[in-house]
C-alpha positions as CSV (number, residue, x, y, z in Angstrom):
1,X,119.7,46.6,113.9
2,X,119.2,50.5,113.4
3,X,116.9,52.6,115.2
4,X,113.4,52.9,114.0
5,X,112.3,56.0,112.6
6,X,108.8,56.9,111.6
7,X,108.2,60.2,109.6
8,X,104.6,61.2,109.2
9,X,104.3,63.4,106.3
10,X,106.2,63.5,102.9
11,X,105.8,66.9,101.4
12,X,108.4,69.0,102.6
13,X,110.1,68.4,106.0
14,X,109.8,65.0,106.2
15,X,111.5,64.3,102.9
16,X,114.4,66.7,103.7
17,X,115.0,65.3,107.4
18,X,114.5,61.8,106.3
19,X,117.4,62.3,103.6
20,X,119.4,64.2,105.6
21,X,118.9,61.1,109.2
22,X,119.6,58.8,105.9
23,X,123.0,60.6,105.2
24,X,123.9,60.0,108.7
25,X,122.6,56.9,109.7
26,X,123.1,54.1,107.0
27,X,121.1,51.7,109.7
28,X,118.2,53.5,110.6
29,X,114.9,52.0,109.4
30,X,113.1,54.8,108.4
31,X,109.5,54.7,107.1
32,X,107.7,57.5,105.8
33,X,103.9,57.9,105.4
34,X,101.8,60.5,103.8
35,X,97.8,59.7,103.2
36,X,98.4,61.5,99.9
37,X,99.1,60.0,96.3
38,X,101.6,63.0,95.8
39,X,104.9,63.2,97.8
40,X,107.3,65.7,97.7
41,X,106.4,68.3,95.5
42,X,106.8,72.4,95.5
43,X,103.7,73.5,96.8
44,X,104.5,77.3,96.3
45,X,104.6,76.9,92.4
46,X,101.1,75.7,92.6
47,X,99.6,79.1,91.2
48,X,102.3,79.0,88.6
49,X,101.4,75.4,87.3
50,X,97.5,76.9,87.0
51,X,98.6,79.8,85.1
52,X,100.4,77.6,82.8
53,X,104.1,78.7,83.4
54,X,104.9,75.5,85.2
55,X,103.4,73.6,81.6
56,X,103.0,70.3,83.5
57,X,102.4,69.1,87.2
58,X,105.3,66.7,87.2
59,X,107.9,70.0,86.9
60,X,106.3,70.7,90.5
61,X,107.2,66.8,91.7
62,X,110.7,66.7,89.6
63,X,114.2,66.6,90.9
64,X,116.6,69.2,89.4
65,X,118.0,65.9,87.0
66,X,114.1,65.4,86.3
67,X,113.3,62.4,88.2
68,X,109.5,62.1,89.4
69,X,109.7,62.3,93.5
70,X,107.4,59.3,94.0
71,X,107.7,55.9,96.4
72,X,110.3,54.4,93.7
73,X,112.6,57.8,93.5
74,X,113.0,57.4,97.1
75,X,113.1,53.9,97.5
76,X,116.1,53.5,94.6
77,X,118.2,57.2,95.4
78,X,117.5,57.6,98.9
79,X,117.1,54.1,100.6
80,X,114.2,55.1,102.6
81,X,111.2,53.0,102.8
82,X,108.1,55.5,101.8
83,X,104.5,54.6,101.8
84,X,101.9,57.1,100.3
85,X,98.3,56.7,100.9
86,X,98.8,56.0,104.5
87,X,96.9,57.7,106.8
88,X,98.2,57.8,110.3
89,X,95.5,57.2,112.9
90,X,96.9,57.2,116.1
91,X,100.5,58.0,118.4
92,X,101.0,56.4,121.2
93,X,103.2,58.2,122.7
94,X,104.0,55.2,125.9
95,X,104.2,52.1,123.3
96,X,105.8,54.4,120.9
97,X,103.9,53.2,118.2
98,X,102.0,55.0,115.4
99,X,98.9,53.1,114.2
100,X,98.2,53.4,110.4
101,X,95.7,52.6,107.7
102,X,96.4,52.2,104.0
103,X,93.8,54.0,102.1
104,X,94.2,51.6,98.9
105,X,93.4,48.0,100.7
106,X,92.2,49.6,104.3
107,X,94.4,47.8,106.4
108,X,95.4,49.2,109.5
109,X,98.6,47.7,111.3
110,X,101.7,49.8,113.8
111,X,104.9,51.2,112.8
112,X,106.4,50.6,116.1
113,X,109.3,53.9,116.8
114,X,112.6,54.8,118.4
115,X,112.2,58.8,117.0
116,X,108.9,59.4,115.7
117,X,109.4,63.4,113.0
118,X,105.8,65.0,112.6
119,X,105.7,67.0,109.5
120,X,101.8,67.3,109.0
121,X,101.3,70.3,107.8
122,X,98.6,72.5,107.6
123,X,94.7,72.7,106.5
124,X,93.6,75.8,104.5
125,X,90.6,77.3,106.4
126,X,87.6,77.9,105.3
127,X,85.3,80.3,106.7
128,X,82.1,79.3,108.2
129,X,80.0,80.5,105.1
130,X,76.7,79.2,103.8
131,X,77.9,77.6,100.4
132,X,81.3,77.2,101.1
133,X,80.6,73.5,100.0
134,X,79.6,73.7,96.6
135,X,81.2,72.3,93.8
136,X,83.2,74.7,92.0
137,X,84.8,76.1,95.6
138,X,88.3,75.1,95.9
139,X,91.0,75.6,98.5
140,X,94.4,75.9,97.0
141,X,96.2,73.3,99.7
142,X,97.4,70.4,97.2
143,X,98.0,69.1,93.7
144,X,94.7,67.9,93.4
145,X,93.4,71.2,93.8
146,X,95.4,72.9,91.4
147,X,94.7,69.9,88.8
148,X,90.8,70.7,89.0
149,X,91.2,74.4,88.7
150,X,93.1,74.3,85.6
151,X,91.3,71.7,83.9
152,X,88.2,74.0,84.4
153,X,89.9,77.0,84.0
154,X,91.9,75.2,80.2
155,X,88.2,73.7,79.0
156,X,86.4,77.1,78.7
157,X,84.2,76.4,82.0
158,X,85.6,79.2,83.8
159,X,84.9,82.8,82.8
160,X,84.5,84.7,86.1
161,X,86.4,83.9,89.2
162,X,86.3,85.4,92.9
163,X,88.8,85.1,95.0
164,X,88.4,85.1,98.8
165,X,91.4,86.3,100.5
166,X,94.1,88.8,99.9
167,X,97.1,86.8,100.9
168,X,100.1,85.4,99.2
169,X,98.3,82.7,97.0
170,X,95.1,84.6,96.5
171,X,97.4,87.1,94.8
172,X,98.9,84.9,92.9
173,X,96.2,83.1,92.3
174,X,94.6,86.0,90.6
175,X,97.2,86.6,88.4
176,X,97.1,83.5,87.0
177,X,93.7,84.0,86.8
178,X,93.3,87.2,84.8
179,X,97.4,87.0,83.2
180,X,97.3,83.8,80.8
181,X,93.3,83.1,81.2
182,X,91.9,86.3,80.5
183,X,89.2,85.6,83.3
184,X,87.8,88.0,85.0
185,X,88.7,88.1,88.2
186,X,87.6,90.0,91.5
187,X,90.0,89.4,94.7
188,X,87.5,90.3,98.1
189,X,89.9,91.1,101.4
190,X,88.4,91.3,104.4
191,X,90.9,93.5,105.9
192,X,91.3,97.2,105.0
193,X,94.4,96.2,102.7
194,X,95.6,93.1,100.9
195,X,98.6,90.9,102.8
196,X,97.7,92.6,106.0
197,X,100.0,89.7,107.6
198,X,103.4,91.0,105.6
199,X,102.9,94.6,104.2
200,X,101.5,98.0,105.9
201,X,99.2,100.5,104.2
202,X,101.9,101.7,101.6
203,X,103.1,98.4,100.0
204,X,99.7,96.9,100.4
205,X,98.0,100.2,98.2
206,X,101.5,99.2,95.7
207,X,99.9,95.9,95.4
208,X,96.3,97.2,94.8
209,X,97.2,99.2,92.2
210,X,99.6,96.8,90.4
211,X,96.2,94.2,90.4
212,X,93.8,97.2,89.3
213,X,95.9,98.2,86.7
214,X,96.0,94.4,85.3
215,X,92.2,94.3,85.4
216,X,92.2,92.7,88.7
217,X,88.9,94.0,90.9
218,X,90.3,94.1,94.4
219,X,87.5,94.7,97.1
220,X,89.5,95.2,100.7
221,X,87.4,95.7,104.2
222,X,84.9,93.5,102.6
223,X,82.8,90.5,104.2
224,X,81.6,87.3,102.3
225,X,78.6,86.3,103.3
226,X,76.9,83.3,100.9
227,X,78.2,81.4,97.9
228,X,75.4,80.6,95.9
229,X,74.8,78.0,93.1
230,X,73.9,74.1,92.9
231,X,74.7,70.7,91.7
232,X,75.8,72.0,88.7
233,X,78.7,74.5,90.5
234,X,79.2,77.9,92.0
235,X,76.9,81.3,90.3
236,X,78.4,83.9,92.4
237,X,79.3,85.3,96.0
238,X,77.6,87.7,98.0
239,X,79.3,90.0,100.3
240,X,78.3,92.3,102.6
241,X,78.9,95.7,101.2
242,X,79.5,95.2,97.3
243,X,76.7,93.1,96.7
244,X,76.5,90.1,94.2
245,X,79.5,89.2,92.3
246,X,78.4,86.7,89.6
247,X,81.2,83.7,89.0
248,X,81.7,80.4,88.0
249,X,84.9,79.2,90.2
250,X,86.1,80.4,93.8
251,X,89.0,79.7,95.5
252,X,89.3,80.2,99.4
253,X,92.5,81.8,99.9
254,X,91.7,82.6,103.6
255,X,95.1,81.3,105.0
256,X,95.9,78.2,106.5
257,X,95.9,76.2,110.2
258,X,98.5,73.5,111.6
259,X,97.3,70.3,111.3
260,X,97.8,69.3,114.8
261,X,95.3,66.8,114.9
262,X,97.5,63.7,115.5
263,X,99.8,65.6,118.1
264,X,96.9,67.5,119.9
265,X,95.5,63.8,120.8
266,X,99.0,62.1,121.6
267,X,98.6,64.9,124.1
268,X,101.7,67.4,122.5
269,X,101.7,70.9,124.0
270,X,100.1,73.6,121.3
271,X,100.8,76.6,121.5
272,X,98.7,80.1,120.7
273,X,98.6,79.6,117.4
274,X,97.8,76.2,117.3
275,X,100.9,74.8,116.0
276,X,103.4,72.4,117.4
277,X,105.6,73.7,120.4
278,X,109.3,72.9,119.5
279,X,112.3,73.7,121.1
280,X,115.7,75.0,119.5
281,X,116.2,71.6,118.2
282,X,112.7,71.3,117.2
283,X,112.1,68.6,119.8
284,X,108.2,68.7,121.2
285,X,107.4,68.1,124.8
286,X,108.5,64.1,124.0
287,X,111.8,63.8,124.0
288,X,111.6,61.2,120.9
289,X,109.1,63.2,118.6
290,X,110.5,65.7,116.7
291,X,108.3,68.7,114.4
292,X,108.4,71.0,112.1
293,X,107.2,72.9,108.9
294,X,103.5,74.5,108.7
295,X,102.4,72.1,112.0
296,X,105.0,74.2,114.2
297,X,105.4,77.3,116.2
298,X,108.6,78.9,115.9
299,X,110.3,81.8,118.2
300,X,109.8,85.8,116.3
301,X,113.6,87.0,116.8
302,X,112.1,90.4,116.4
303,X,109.3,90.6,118.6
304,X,110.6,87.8,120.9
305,X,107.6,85.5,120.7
306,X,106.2,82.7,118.8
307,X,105.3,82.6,115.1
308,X,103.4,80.7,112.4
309,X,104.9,80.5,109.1
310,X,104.2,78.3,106.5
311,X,106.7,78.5,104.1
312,X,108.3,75.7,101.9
313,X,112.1,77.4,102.7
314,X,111.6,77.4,106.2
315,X,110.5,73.8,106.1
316,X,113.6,73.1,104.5
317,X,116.1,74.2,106.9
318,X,114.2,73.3,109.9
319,X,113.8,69.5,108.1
320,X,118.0,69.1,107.9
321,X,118.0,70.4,112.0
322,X,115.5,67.4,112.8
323,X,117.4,65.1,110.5
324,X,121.0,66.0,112.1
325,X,119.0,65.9,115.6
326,X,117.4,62.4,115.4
327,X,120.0,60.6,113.5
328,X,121.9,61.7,117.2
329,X,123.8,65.3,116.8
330,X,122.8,68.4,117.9
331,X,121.5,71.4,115.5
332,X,119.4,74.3,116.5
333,X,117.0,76.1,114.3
334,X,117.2,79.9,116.3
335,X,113.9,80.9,114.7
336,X,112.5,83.5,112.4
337,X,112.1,87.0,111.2
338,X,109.6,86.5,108.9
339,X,111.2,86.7,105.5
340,X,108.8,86.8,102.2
341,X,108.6,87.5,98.9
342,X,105.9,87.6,96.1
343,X,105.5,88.8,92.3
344,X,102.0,90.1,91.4
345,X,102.8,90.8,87.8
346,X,105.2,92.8,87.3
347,X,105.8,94.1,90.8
348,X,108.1,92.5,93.2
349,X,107.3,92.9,97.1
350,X,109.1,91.6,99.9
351,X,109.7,92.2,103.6
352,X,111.3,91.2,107.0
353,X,110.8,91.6,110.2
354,X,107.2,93.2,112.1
355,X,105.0,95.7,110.6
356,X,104.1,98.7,112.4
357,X,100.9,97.5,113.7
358,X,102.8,94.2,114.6
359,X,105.3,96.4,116.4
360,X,103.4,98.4,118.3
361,X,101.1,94.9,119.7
362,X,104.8,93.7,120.6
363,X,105.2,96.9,122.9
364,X,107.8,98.5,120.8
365,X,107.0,102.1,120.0
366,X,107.7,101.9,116.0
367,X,108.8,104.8,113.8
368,X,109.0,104.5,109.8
369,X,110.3,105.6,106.8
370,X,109.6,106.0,103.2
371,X,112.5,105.8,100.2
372,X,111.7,106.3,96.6
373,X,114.7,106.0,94.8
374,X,116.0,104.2,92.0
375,X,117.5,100.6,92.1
376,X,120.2,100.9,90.1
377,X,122.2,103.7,89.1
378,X,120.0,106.7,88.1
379,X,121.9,106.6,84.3
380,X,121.6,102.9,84.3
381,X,118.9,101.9,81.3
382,X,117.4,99.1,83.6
383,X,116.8,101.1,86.8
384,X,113.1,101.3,88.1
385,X,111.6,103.3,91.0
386,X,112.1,101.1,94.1
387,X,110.1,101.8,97.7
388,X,111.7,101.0,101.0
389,X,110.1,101.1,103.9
390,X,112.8,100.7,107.1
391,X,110.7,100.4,110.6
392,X,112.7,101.0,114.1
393,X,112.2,101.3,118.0
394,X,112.1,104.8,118.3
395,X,113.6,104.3,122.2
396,X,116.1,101.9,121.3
397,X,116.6,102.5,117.4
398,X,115.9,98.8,117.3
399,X,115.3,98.0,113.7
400,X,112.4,96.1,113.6
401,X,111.3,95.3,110.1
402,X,111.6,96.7,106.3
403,X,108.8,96.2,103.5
404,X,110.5,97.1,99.7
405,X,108.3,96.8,96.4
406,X,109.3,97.6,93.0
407,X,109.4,96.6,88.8
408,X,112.8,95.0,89.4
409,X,112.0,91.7,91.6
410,X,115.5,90.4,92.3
411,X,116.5,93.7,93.4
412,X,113.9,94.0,96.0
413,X,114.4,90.9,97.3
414,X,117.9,91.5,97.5
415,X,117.2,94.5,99.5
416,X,115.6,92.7,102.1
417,X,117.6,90.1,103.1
418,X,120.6,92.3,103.1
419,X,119.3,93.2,106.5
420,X,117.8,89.7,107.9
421,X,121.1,89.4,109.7
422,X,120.7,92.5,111.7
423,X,117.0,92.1,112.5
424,X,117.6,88.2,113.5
425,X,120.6,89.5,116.0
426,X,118.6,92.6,117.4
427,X,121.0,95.1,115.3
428,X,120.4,99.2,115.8
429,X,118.8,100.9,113.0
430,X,122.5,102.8,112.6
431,X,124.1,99.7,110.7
432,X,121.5,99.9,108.2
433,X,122.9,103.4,107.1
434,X,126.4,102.2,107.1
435,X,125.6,98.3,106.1
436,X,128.1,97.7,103.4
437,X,126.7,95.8,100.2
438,X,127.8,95.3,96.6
439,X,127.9,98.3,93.9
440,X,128.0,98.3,90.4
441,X,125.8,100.8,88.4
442,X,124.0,97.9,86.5
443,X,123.1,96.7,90.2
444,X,122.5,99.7,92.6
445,X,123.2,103.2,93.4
446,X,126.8,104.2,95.0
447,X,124.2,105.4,98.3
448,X,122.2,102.0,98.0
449,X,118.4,102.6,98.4
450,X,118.9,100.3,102.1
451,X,121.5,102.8,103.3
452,X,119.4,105.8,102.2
453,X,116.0,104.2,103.5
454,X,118.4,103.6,107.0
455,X,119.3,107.4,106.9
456,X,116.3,108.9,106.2
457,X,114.9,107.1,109.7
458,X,117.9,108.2,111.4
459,X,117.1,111.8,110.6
460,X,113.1,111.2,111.9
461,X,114.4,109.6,114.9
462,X,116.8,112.3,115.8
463,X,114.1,114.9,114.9
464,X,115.9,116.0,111.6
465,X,113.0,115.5,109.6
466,X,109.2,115.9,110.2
467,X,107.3,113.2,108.1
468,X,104.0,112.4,107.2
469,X,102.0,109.3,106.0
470,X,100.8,110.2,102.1
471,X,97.4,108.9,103.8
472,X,97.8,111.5,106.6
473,X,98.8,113.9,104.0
474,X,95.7,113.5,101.3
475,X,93.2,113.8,104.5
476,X,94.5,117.5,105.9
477,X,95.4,118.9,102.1
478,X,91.9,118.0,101.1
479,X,89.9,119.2,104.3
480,X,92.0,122.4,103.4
481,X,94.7,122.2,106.4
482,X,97.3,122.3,104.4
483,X,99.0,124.5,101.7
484,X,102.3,122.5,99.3
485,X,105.1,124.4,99.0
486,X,106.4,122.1,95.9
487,X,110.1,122.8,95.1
488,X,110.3,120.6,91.6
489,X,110.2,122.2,88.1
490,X,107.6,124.5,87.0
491,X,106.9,121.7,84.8
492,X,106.2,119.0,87.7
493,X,104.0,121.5,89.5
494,X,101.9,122.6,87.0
495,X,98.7,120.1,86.3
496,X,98.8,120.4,90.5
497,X,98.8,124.0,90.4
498,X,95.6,124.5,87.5
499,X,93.7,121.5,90.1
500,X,94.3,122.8,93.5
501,X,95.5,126.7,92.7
502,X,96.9,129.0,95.4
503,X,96.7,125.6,97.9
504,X,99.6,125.2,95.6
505,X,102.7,126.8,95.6
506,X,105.6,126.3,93.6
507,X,108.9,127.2,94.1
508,X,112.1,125.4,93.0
509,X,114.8,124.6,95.2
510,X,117.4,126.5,93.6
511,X,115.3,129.4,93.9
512,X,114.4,129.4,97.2
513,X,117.0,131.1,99.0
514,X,115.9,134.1,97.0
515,X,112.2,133.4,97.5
516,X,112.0,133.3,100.8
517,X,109.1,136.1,101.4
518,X,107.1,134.1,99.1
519,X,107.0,131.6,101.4
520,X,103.5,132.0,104.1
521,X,104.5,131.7,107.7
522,X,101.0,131.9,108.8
523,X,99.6,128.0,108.2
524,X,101.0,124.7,107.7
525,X,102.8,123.5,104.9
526,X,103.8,120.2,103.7
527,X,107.2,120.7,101.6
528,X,107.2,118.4,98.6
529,X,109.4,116.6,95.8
530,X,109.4,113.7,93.7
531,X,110.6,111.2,96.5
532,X,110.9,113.6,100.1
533,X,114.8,113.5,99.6
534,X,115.3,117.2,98.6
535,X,111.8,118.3,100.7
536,X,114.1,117.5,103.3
537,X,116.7,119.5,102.4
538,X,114.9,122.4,102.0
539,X,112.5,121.7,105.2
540,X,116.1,121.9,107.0
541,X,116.6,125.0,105.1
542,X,113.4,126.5,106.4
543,X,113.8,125.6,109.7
544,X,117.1,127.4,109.8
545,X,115.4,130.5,108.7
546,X,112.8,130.2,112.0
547,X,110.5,128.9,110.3
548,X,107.9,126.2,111.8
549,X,104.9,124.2,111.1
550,X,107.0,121.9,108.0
551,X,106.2,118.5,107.0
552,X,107.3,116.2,104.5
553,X,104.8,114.0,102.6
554,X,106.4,110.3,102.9
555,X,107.6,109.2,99.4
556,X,106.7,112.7,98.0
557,X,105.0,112.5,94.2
558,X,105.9,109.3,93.4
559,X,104.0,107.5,96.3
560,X,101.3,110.2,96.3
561,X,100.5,108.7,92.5
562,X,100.3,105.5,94.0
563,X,98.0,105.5,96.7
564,X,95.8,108.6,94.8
565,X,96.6,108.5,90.8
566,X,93.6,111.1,90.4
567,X,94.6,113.4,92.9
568,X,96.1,116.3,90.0
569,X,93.6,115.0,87.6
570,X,91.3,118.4,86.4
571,X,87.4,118.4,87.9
572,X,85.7,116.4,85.5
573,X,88.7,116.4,82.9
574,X,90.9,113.3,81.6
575,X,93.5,112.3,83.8
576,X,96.8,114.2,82.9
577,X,99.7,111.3,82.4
């Protein structure tokens, strides 16, 4: 007889490591419980199901030969014995048995256990607000979820929605929302910017605008603080600061929490996130119960500590570790860098790595750059304005994370995890600028935008360049502490010039070997082009004449249009496309 295995969960992980101990093992008895009616489905295409790109909810539960992943698939392809709407009540961890209940007759009875896999998940939270409760107020954490949106949202009931949270799914979320539904849609953050957990201030104001411009109302560094309505469902939601926002659906969005519940009482070590400890070989403190997925904590290779990330891909890989592990091998799963990625209509964001504010709480000293630059090959008819965003040590020249968004999706993401490898290993800033990757004008520049983002960085860190956040920028220009010297076209310059006059000053580059007692030495200026490439040619320029007091707008016009498209728009005129 086999060893017994008991898998408690059946969305994700426990599916993949139960296959993969079932590959191994043809004797192990394996039984795998989940209190849910639906096993085994992609929960990340939830948003897409609502918005009606996914056209049915069995594309979410389908194999790629479209067979429903239910008790029968698994039973018939995989051999594994799999019982949903079994709750799991208690582990003891000393008889090594796992009590459970069948939510269909109530029975309770043990699953006794040689290796026992915990892949429970997580909960979605949900603040502590008065009216949180109401019908109408939905969570986005299963299929059941997305069914009774989308049934409202399809019958006409829904014509105002609020969404409360400005992560992952409540962007996506709202673009299913407002895309295919036409509903209005307001998205309330209570950070300053939206996917404070993945982007900094630049990306995040990309993201703003890309919902703004779809009709999206995006409220960040705003507090909920009652949901009102009745019996009859949700009217509105009141926050602190914008007042009442009339609606007839919300959906929390507010993250989510491991659902430790189960391990916390078997008496499992937690960690500070409240997920699962694991070793390498995502093992818990008992040497027989393995875990993994959105119940875990995982080791940051970047910041060197733990992490929380619930992501369908990393439960994935960390589900064929447990299955090598506890059908007897040995298979580490080294940990994270925090990969993502996420389309908000037709912008594509992704990054890796920390953020600069998740950096500097790590004790690293980070230093950033800005790219604007095309994708592709500048003459290539497909090529769209990509951003890039490199963040290093500025000690060490430690790269420490990238953030990338643009039109093109694919090619942002591509961007990213071209330099996963050299975050996950500790890698210097320096291999990004000489990181070899593919080229082909219908693909990418012959200087990719990675190598370019890599040495524009370098040149900060070795005090080439003198940089300065568009934020930073906006504040001193308009309290009148700085003067532009803008080397573009005459044509470029001139709506800034009419707005902001002799504050203005434009001189193209070619000319400014020629011009250079038209330049003022006297007070600050902030040298500026499209993208802060040739600013920092000329700022080098400068500074080789003697002169001082130079700095260069990050992501020049282009991300200056971003975070502030009115800032060369005439006082009181139209805005000048």
């Amino acid at each position: 007889m086999g060893k017994k295995v008991v898998v408690i969960g059946a969305v994700a992980l426990g599916p993949k490591a139960a296959c993969r101990l079932r590959r191994l093992d043809l004797e192990a008895e394996i039984v795998m419980i989940d209190r849910d009616s639906y096993i085994s489905y992609g929960g990340c295409g939830i948003p897409y199901y609502v918005s009606g790109e996914v056209a049915d909810l069995t594309g979410l539960r389908e194999t790629t030969f479209h067979v429903t992943r239910d008790p029968e698939f698994f039973k018939n392809y995989k051999y594994l014995d799999v019982r949903a709407r079994t709750e799991a009540l208690h582990l003891d961890r000393r008889a090594k048995v796992v009590r459970v209940k069948s939510l269909d007759s109530g029975e309770e009875y043990d699953l006794p256990y040689d290796v026992c896999i915990l892949a429970t998940g997580s909960r979605p939270f949900v603040p502590p607000v008065p009216g949180a409760d109401l019908p109408g107020v939905y969570p986005m954490a299963n299929l059941h979820h997305a069914e009774a949106v989308k049934e409202a949202v399809a019958k006409g009931h829904v014509e105002r929605a609020v969404i409360i949270g400005g992560g992952a799914i409540g962007l996506e979320m709202a673009e299913a929302m407002a895309d295919l539904w036409g509903v209005e849609t307001t998205i309330v953050e209570l950070q300053k910017g939206l996917l404070p957990q993945a982007l900094g201030p630049e990306l995040s104001a990309m993201a703003v605008q890309e919902l703004e411009k779809n009709g999206v109302r995006v409220l960040t560094g705003e507090q909920v603080t009652a949901i009102e309505g009745g019996p009859d469902g949700v009217t509105g939601v009141v926050t602190a600061g914008a007042g009442r926002i009339a609606c007839d659906l919300v959906i929390m969005a507010v993250g989510a929490r491991p659902n430790v519940d189960l391990a916390r009482e078997a008496g499992l070590a937690i960690g500070r996130f409240g997920g699962i400890v694991v070793d390498a070989r995502m093992c818990t403190t008992d040497p027989n119960i393995f875990a993994g997925g959105d119940c875990v904590e995982v080791r940051n290779l970047v910041s060197g500590g733990s992490a929380f990330l619930p992501l369908g891909s990393l439960a994935n890989r960390q589900g064929r570790v447990i299955g090598t592990n506890a059908a007897g091998g040995h298979e580490e799963f080294p940990g994270v860098v925090g990969t993502f990625c996420l389309k908000i209509f037709e912008l594509g964001l992704a990054r890796a790595g920390l953020t600069e504010t998740q950096a500097a709480a790590a004790g690293f000293d980070p230093v950033s750059s800005l790219v604007a630059m095309a994708d592709r090959a500048h003459f290539y008819p497909t090529q769209q304005l990509m951003y890039v965003k490199l963040i290093a040590d500025a000690s060490s020249r430690r790269l420490l994370g990238i953030e990338a968004g643009g039109r093109n999706g694919d090619a942002v993401k591509a961007r990213v995890d071209a330099v996963v490898h050299i975050l996950a290993s500790g890698g210097s800033l320096d291999e990004v600028s000489t990181l070899e990757v593919g080229y082909a004008p219908p693909f990418a520049s012959a200087m990719d935008i990675v190598n370019a983002a890599g040495n524009a960085l370098a040149n900060i860190l070795d005090g080439l360049d003198e940089p300065l956040p568009m934020d930073e920028f906006l504040r001193l220009f308009k309290e009148g502490k700085l003067t532009v010297l803008d080397i573009r076209a005459p044509s470029s310059a001139e709506a800034y010039q009419k707005k902001w006059g002799d504050r203005w000053l434009n001189i193209p580059q070619e000319l400014l070997p020629e011009s250079l007692d038209k330049v003022p030495d006297d007070r600050p200026l902030a040298v500026f082009c499209n993208s802060g490439m040739r600013a920092y040619e000329c700022l080098r320029f400068l500074k080789s004449k003697g002169r001082e007091n130079l700095v260069n707008p990050k992501g020049g016009h282009a991300f200056l249009q971003l975070l502030d498209p009115e800032f060369n728009t005439p006082e009181g005129g139209d805005k000048k496309e």
